[in-house]
N, C-alpha and C positions, 0 to 999 in steps of 0.2 A: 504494500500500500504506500502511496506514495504520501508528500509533505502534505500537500494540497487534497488526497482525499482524506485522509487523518482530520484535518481542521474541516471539512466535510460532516464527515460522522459526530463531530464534537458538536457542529449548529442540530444536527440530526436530534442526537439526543437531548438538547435541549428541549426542543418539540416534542417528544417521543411522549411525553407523560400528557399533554393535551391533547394528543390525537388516540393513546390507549384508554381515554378516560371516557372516548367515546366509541370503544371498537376497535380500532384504525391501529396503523400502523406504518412504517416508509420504509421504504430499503433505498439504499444508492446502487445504480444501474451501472451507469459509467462517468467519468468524466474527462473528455477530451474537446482540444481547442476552446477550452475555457467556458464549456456548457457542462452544466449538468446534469444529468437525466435519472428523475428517480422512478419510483414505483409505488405508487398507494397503494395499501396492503386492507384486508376487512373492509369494515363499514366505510373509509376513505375511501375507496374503490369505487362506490358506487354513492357516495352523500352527493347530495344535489349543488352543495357548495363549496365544492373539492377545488374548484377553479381558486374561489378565493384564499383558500386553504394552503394551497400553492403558491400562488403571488403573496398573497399580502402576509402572510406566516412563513413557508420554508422558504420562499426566493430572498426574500426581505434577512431572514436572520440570516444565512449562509453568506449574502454578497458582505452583508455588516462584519463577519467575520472573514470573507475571504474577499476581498474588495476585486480583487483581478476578473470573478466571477461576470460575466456577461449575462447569461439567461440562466433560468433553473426549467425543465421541461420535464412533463412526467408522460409515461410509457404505459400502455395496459398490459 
């Protein structure tokens, strides 16, 4: 694992405990050329406001911690 997805996993689990409080869960997919692509896991998978769950929650804390970060995108 590299530098960059190490401080990944670390915004990840910051989140981890509000998104299992509802079900949910995230995985990290990949990350290359400074995107990240993850994976809603359970009830995130299908909640109807997964989009903002994404942006406004994991895009948001990941760039705050890994400022290089461009886009954060999730995979089904």
């Amino acid at each position: 694992m590299t530098e960059s997805e190490t401080i990944i996993e670390e915004a990840l689990e910051t989140m981890r405990p509000f998104l299992k409080k509802d079900g949910g869960d995230v995985e990290l997919v990949s990350y290359e050329n400074r995107v990240v692509t993850l994976k809603l896991l359970g009830a995130c998978s299908t909640c109807s406001i997964s989009h903002f769950t994404m942006k406004a929650g994991l895009e948001e804390t990941i760039k705050n911690m890994l400022p290089e970060v461009l886009e954060v995108l999730a995979v089904e």
